[in-house]
N, C-alpha and C positions, 0 to 999 in steps of 0.2 A: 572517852565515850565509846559506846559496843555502833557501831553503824549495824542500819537495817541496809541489808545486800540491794544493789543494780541491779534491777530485772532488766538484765543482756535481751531476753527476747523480744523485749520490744522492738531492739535495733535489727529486727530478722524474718522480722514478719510479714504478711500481705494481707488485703490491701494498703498498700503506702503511695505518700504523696510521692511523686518525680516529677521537679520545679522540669519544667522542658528546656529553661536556660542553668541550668547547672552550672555547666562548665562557664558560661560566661559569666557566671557571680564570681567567680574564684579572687579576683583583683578589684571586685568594683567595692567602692564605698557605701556602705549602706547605713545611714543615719541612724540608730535607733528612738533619738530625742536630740536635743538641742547640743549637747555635749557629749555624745557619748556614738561613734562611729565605728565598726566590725567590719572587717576585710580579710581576705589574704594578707602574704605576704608578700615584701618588695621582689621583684624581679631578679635572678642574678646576672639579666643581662644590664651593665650599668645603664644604658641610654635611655632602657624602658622602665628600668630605677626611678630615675631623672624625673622622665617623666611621671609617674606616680608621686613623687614627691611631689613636684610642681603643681599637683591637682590639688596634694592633700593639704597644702598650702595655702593657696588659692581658696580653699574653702574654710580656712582658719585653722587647721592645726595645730596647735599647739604641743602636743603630748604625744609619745607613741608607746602602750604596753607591748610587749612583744613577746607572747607564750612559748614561744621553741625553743626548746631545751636541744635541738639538735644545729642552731646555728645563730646570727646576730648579723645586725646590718650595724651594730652602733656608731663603728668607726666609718661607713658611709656615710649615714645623717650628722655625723658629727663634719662631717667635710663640706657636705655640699646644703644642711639645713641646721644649720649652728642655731638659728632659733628655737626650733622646737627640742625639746627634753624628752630622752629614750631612756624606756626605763626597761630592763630585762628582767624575765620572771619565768626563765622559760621551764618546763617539764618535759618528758617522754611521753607521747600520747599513746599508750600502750593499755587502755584503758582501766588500771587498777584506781585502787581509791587514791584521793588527793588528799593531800595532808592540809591540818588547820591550817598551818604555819601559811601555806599556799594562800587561803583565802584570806586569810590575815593581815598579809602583806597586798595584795589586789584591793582590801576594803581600806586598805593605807592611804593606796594611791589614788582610789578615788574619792574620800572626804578630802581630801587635800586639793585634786583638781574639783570639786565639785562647788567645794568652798569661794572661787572663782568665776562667775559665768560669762566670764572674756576666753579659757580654757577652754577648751576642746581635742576630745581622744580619741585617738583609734586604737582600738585595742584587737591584736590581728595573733592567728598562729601561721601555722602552711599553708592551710585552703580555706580558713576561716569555718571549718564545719563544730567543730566541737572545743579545743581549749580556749581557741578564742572568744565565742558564743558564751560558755560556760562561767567565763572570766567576766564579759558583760552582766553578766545574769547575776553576780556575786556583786559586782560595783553596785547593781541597782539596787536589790533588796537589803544591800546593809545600808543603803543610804534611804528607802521607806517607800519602794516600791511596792506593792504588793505583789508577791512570788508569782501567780496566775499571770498578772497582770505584767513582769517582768518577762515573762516568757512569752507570752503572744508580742509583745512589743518587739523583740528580738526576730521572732522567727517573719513577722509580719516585714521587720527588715529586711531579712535576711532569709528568703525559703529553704535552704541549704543549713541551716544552723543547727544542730542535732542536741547540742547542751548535755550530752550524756552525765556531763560532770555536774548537772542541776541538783542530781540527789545527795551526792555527799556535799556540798553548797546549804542544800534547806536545812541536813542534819546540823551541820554544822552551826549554822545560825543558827537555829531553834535552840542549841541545846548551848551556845556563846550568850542566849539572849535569858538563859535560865529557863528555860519551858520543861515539863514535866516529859515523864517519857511519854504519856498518852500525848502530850501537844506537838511533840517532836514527830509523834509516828500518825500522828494527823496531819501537820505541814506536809511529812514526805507522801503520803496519800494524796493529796492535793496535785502535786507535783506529778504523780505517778498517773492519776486520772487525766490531768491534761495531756502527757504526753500516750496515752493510750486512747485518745480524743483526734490528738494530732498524729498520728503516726508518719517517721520521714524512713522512705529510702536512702538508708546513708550510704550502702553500697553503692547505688546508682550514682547519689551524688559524688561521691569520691572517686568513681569509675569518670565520671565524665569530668572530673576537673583534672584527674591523673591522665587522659587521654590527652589533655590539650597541653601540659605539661609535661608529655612526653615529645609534641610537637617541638 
């Protein structure tokens, strides 16, 4: 399928939102609905690991997707949270387009945990602003969210959540779902409207979660 291009300038523009806690969403759990949780990722100090886990736990974890293609905790959780099931999926968040294959495999894993409502996921990358976000956004509306309604649900999560990866996500479904080119390039409209509705400082958010993280 031809994708209609990322309008990049929305991520560049002003007025935009800046959550005033940024930096401190970077690790916190943010629910989006009953099964379906967006974070950062684990710590690579173990202790503060540990603890993350023991939260994610505590609040029923079961599942952990894990978008980073530049690292894996799996043989941690595999040590110290043998219950819960890691799954890797990660990518380079270098923002180019995402391939089907990508959402394909994410719409896998969540009819399979969704199938389930004892399951519950977190589905995290680095700082939780965008592969992760965008991976949420793809679980929901292959499983009968409404795209609008997917994305306020996320970011109302998660103020930090940017989804840049939301439009090649809509095309993809739309055009996975059979929809014409006019219905394809009206989903991505939709998409494109809300986030030019919602406009986020991603700079800012990224500056302020890499600040603490340089800590």
């Amino acid at each position: 399928m031809r994708y209609i291009k990322t309008p990049h300038h929305l991520f560049a523009r002003n007025p935009q939102a800046r959550p005033s806690n940024a930096g401190a969403i970077w690790r916190r759990l943010c629910w989006v609905n009953d099964q379906v949780a967006v974070s950062g990722d684990l710590s690579d100090h173990d202790s503060e690991a540990l603890g993350q886990l023991q939260k994610w736990m505590s609040e029923g974890v079961t599942d952990i997707i894990d978008l980073r293609g530049e690292a894996s905790h799996e043989s941690f959780v595999a040590k110290h949270a043998p219950e819960i099931t890691y799954h890797w999926l990660g990518v380079d968040d270098e923002g180019g387009r995402r391939s089907g294959e990508w959402f394909e495999a994410i719409e896998a894993l969540a009819q399979m945990i969704f199938k389930d409502p004892k399951r519950k996921v977190v589905i995290h990358c680095h700082m939780g602003v965008n592969r992760g976000p965008s991976a949420a956004f793809t679980a929901l509306i292959t499983n009968g969210i409404n795209p609008v309604e997917a994305l306020t649900q996320i970011r109302s999560a998660r103020p930090v959540a940017s989804m840049m990866y939301s439009f090649d996500a809509i095309q993809w479904f739309a055009h996975r779902e059979g929809k014409s080119a006019s219905e394809i390039e009206l989903a991505f409209q939709e998409v494109l409207e809300w986030h030019t509705e919602n406009p986020l400082d991603v700079s800012y958010c990224i500056a302020q979660i890499g600040n603490r993280y340089a800590a």
